[in-house]
mmJSON file of the N, C-alpha and C atoms, coordinates in Angstrom:
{"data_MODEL":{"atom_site":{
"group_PDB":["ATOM","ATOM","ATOM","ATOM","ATOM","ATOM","ATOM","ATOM","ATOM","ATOM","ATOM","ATOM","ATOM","ATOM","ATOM","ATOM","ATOM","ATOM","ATOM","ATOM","ATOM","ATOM","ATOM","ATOM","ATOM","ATOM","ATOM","ATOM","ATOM","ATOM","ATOM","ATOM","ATOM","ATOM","ATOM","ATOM","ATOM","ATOM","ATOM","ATOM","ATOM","ATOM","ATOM","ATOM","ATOM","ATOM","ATOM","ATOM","ATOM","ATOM","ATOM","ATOM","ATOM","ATOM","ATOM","ATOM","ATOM","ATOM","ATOM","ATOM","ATOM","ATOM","ATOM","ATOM","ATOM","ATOM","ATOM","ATOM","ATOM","ATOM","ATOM","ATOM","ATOM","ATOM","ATOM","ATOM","ATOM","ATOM","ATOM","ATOM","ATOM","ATOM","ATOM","ATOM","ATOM","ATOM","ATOM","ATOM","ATOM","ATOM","ATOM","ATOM","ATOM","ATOM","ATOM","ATOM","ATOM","ATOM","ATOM","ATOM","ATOM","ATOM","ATOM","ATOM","ATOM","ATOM","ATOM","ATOM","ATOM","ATOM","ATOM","ATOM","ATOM","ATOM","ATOM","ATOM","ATOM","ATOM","ATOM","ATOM","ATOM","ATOM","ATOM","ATOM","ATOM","ATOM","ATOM","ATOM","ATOM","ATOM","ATOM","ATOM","ATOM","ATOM","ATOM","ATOM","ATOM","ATOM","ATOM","ATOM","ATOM","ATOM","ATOM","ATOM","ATOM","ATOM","ATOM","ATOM","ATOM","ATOM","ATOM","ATOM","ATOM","ATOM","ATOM","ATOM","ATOM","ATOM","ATOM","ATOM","ATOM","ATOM","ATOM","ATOM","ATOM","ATOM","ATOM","ATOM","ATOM","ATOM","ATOM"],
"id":[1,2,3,4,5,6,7,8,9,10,11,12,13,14,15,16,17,18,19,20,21,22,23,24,25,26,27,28,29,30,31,32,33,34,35,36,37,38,39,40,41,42,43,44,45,46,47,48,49,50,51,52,53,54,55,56,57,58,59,60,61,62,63,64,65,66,67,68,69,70,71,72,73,74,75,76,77,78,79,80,81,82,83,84,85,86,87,88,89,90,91,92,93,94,95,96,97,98,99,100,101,102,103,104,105,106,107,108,109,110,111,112,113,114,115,116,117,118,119,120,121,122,123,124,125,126,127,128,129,130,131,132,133,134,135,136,137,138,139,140,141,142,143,144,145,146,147,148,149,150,151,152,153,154,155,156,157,158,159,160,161,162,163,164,165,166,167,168,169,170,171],
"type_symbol":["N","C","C","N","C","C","N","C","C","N","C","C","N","C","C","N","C","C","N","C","C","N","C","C","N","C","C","N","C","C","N","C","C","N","C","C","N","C","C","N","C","C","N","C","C","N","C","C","N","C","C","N","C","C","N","C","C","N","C","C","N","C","C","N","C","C","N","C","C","N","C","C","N","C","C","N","C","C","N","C","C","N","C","C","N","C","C","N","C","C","N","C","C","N","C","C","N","C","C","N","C","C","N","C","C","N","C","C","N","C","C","N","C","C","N","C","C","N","C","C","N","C","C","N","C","C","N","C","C","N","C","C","N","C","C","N","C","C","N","C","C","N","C","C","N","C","C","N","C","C","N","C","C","N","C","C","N","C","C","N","C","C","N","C","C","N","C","C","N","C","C"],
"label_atom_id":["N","CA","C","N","CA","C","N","CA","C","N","CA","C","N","CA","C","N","CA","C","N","CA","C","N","CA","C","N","CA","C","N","CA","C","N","CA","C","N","CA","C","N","CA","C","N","CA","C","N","CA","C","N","CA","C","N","CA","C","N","CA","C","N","CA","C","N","CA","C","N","CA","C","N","CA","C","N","CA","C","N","CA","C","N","CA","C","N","CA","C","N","CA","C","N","CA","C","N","CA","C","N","CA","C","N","CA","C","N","CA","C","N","CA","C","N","CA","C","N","CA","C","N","CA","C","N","CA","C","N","CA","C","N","CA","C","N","CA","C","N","CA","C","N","CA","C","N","CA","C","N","CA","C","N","CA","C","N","CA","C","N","CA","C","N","CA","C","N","CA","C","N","CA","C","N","CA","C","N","CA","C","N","CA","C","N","CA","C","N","CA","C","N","CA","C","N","CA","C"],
"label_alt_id":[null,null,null,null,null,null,null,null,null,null,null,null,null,null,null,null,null,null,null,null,null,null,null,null,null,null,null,null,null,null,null,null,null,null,null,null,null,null,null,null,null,null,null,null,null,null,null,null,null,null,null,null,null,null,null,null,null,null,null,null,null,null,null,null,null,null,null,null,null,null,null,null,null,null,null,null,null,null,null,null,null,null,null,null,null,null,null,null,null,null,null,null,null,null,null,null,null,null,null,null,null,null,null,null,null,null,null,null,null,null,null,null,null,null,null,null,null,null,null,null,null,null,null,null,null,null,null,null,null,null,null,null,null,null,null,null,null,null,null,null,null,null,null,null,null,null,null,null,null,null,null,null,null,null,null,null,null,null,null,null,null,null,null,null,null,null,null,null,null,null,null],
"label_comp_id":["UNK","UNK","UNK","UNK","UNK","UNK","UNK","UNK","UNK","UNK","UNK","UNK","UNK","UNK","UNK","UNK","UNK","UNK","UNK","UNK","UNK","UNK","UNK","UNK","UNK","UNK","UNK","UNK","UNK","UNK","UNK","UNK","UNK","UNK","UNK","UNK","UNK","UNK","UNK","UNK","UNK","UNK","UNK","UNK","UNK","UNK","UNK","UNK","UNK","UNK","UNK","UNK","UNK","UNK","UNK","UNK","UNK","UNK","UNK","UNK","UNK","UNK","UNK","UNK","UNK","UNK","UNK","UNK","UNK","UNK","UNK","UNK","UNK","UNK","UNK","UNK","UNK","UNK","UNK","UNK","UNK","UNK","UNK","UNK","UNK","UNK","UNK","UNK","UNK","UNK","UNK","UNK","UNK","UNK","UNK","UNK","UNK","UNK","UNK","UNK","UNK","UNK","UNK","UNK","UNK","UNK","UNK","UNK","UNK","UNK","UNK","UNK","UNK","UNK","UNK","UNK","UNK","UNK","UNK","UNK","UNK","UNK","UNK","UNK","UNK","UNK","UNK","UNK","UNK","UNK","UNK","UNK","UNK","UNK","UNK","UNK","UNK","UNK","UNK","UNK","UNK","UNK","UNK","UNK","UNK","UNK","UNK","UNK","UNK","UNK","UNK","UNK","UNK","UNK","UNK","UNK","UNK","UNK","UNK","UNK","UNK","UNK","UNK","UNK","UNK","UNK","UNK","UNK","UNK","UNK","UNK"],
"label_asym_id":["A","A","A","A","A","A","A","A","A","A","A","A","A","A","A","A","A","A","A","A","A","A","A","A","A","A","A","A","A","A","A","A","A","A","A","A","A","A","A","A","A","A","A","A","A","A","A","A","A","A","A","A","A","A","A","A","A","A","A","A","A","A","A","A","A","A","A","A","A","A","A","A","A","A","A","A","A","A","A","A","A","A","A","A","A","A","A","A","A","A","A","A","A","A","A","A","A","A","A","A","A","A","A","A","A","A","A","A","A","A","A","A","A","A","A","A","A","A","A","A","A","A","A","A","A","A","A","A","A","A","A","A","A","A","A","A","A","A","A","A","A","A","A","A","A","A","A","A","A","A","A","A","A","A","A","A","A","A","A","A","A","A","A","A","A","A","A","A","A","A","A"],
"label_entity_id":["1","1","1","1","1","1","1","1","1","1","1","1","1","1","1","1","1","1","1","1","1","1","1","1","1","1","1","1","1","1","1","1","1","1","1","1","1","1","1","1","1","1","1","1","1","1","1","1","1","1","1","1","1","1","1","1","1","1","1","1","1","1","1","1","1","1","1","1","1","1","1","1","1","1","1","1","1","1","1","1","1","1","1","1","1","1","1","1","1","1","1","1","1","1","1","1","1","1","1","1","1","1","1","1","1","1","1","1","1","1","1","1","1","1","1","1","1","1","1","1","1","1","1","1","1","1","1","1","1","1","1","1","1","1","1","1","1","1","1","1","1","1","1","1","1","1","1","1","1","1","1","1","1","1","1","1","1","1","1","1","1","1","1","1","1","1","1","1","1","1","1"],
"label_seq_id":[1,1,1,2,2,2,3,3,3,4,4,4,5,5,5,6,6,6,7,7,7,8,8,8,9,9,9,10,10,10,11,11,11,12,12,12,13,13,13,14,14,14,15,15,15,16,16,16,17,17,17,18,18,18,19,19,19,20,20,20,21,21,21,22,22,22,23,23,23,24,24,24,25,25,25,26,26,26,27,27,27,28,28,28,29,29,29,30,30,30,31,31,31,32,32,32,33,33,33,34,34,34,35,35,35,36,36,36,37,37,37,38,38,38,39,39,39,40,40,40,41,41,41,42,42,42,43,43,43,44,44,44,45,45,45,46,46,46,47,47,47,48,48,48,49,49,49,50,50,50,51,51,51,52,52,52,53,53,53,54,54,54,55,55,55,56,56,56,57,57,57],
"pdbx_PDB_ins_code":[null,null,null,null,null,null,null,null,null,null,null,null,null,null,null,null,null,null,null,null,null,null,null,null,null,null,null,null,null,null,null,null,null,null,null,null,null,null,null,null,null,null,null,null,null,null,null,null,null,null,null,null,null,null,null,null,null,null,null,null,null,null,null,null,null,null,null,null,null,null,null,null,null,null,null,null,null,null,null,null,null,null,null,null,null,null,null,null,null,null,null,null,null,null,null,null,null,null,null,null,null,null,null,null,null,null,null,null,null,null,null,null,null,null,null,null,null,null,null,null,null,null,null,null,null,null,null,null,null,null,null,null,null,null,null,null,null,null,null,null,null,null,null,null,null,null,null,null,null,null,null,null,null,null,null,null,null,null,null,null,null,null,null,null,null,null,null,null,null,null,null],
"Cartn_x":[-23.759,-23.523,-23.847,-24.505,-25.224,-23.915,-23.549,-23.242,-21.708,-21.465,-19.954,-20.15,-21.394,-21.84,-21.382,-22.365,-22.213,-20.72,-19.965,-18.751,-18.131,-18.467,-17.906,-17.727,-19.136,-19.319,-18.929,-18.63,-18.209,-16.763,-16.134,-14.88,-14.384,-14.788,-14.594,-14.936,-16.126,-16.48,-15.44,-15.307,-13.829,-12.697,-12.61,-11.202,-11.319,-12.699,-13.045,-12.834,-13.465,-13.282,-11.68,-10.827,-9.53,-9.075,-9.012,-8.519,-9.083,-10.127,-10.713,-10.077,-9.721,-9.258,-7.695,-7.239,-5.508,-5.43,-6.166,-6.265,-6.412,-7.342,-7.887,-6.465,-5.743,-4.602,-3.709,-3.346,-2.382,-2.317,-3.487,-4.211,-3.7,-3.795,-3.458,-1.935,-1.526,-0.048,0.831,0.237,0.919,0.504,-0.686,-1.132,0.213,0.136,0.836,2.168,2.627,4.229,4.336,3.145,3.752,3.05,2.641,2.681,3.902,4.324,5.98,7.35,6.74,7.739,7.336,6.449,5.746,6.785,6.403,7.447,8.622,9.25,10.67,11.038,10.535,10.872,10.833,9.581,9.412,10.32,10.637,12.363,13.116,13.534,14.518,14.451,13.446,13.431,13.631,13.319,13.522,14.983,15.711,17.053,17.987,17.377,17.905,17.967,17.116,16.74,17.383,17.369,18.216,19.389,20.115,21.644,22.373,23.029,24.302,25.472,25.623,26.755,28.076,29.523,30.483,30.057,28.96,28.906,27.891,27.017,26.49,26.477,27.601,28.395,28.971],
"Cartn_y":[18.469,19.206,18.345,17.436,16.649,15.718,15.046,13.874,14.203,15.445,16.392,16.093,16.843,17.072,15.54,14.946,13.38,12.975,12.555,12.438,12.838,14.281,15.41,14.36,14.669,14.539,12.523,12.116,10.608,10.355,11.633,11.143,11.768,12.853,13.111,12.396,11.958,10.182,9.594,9.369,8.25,8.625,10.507,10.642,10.743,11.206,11.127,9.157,8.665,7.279,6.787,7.141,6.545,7.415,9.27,9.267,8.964,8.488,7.5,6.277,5.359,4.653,4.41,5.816,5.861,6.13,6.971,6.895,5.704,4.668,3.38,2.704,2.8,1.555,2.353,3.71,4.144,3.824,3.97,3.507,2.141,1.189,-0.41,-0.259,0.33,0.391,1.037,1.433,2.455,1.133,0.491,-0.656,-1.886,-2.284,-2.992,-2.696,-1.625,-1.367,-1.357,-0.744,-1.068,-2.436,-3.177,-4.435,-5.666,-4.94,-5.765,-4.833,-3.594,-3.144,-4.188,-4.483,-4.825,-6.589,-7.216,-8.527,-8.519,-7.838,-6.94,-7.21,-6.343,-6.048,-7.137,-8.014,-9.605,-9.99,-10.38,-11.223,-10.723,-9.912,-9.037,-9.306,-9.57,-9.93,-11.188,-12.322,-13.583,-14.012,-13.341,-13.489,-13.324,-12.234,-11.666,-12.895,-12.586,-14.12,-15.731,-15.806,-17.357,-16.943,-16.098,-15.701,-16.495,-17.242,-17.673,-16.291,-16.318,-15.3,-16.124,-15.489,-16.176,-16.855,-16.066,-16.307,-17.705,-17.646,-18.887,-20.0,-19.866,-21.221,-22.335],
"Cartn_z":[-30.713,-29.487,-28.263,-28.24,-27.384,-26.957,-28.361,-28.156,-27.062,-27.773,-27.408,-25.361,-24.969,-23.369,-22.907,-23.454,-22.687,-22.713,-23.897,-24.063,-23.019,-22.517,-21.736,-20.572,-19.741,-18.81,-18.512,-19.438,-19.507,-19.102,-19.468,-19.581,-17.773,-17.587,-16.267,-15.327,-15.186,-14.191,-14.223,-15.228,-15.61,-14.967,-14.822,-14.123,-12.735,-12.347,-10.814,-10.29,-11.033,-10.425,-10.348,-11.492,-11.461,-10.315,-10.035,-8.732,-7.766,-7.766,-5.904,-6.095,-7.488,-7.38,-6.886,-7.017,-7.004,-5.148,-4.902,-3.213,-2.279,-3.387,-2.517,-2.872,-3.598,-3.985,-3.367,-2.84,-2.067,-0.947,-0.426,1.417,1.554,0.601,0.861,0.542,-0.199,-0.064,0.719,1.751,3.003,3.981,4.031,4.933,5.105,3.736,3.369,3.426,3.74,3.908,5.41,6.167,7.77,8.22,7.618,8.01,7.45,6.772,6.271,7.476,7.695,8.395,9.791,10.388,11.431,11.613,10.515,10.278,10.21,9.997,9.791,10.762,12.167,13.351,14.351,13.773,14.646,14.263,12.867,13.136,13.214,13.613,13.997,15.492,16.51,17.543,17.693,16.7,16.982,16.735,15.596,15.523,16.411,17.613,18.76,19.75,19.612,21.042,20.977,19.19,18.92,18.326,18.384,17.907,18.787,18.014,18.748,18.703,20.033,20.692,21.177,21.535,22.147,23.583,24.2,25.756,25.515,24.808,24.633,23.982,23.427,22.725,23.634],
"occupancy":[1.0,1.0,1.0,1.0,1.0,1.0,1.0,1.0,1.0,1.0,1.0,1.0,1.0,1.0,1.0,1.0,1.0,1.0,1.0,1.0,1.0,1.0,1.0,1.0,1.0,1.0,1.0,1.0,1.0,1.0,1.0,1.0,1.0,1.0,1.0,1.0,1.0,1.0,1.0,1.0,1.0,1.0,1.0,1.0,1.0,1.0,1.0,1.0,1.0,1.0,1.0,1.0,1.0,1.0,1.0,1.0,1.0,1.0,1.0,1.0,1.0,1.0,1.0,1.0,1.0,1.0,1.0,1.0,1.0,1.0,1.0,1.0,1.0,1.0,1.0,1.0,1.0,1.0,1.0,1.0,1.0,1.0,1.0,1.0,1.0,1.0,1.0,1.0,1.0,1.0,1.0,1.0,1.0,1.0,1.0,1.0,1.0,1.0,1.0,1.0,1.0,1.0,1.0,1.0,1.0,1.0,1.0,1.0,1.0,1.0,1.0,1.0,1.0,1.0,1.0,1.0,1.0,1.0,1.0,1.0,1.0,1.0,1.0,1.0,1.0,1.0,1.0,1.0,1.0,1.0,1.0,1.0,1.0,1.0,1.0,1.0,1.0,1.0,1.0,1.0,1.0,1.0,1.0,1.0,1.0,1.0,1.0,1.0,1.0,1.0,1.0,1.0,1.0,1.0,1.0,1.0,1.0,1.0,1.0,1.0,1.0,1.0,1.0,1.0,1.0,1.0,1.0,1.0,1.0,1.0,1.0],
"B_iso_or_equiv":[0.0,0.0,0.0,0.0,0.0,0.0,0.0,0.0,0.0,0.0,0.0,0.0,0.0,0.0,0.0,0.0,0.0,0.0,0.0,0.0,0.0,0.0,0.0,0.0,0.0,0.0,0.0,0.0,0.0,0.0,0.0,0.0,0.0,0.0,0.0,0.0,0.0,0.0,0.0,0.0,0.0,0.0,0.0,0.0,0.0,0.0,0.0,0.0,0.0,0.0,0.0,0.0,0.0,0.0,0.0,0.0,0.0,0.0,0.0,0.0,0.0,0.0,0.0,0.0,0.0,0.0,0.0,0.0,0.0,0.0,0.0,0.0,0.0,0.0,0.0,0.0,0.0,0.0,0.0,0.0,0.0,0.0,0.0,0.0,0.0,0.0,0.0,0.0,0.0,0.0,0.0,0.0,0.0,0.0,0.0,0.0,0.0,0.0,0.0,0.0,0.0,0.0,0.0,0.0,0.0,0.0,0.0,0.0,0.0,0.0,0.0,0.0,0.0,0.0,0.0,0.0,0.0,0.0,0.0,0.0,0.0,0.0,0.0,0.0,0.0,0.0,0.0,0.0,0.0,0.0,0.0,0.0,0.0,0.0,0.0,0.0,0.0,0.0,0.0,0.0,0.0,0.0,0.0,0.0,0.0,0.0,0.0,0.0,0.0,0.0,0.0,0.0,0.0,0.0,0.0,0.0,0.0,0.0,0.0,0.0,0.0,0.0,0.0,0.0,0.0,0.0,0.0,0.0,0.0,0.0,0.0],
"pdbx_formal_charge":[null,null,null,null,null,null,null,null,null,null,null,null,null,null,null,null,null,null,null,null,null,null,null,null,null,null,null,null,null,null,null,null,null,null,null,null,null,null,null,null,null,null,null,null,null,null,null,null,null,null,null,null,null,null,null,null,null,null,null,null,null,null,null,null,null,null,null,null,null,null,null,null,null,null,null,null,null,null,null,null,null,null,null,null,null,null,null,null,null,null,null,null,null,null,null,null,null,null,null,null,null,null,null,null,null,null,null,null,null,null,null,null,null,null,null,null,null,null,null,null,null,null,null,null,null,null,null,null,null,null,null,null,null,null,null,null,null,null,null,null,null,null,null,null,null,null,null,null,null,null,null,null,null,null,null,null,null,null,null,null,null,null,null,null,null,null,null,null,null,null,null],
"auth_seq_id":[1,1,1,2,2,2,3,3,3,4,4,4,5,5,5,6,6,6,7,7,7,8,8,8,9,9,9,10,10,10,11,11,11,12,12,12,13,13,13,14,14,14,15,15,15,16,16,16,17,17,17,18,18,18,19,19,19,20,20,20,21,21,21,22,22,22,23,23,23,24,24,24,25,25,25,26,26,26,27,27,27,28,28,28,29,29,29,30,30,30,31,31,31,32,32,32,33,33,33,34,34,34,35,35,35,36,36,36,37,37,37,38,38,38,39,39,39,40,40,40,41,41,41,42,42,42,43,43,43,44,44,44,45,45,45,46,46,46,47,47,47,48,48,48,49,49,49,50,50,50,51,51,51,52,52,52,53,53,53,54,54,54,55,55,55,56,56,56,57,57,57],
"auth_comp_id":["UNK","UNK","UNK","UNK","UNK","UNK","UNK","UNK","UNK","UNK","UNK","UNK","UNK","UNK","UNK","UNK","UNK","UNK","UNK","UNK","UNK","UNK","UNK","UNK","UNK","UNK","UNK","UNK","UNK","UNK","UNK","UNK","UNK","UNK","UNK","UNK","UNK","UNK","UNK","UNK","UNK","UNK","UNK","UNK","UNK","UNK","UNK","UNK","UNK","UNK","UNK","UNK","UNK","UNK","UNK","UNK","UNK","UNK","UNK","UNK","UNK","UNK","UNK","UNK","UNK","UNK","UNK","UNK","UNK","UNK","UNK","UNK","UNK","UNK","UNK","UNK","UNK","UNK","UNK","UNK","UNK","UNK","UNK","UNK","UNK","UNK","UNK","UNK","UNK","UNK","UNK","UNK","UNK","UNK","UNK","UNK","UNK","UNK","UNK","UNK","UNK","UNK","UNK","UNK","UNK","UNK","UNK","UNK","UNK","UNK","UNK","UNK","UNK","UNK","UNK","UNK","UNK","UNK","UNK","UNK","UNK","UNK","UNK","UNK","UNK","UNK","UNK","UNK","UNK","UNK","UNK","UNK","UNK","UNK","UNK","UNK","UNK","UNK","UNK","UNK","UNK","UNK","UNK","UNK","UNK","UNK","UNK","UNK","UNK","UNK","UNK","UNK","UNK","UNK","UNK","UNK","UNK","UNK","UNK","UNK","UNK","UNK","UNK","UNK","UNK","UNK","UNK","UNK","UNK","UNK","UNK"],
"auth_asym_id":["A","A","A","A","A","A","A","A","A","A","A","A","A","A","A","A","A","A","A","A","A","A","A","A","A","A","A","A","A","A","A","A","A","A","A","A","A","A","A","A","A","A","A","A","A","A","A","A","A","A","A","A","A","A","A","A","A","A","A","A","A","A","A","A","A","A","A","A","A","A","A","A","A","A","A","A","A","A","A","A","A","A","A","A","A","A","A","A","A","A","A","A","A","A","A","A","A","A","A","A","A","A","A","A","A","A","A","A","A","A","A","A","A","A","A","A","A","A","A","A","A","A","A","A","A","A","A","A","A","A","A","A","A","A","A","A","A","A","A","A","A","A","A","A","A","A","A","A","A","A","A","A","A","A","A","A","A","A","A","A","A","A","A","A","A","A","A","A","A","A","A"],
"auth_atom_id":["N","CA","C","N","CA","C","N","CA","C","N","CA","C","N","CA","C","N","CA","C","N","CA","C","N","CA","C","N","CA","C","N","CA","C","N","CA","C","N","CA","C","N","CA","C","N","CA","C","N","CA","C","N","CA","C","N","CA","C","N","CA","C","N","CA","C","N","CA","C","N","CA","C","N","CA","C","N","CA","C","N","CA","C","N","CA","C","N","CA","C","N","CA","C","N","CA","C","N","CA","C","N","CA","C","N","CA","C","N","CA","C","N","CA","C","N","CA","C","N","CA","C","N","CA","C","N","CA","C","N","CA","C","N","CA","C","N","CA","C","N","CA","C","N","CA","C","N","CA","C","N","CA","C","N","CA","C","N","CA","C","N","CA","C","N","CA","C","N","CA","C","N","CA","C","N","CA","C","N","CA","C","N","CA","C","N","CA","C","N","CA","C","N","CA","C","N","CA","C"],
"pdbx_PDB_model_num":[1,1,1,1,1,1,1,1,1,1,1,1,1,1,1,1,1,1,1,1,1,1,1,1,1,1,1,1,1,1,1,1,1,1,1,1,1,1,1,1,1,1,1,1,1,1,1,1,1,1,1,1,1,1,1,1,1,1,1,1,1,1,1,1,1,1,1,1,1,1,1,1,1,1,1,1,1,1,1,1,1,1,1,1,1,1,1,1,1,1,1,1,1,1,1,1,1,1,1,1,1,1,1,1,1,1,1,1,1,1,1,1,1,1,1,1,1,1,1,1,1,1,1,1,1,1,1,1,1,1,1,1,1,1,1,1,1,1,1,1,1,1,1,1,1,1,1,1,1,1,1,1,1,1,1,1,1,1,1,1,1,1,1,1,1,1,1,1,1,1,1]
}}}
């Protein structure tokens, strides 16, 4: 009966830690997507600025 509790209470830690863990790897993957959107948009401005156009050929 004992060994059953601990087991118990072992395996739920385990699921509390994997979902804090799934929140902490979501948070960096929302980070990490608007900082690629963020680069995105810089060259997207630099392409602007060095595009060769008809008027500046």
């Amino acid at each position: 009966m004992r060994t059953k509790r601990i087991s118990g209470i072992i395996i739920v830690l385990i699921g509390v830690a994997l979902i804090l863990s799934s929140f902490y790897i979501r948070s960096r993957v929302r980070s990490g997507r608007q900082e690629i959107s963020e680069a995105q948009s810089t060259v997207s401005k630099g392409k602007k600025l060095f595009s060769v156009t008809p008027i500046t050929k």
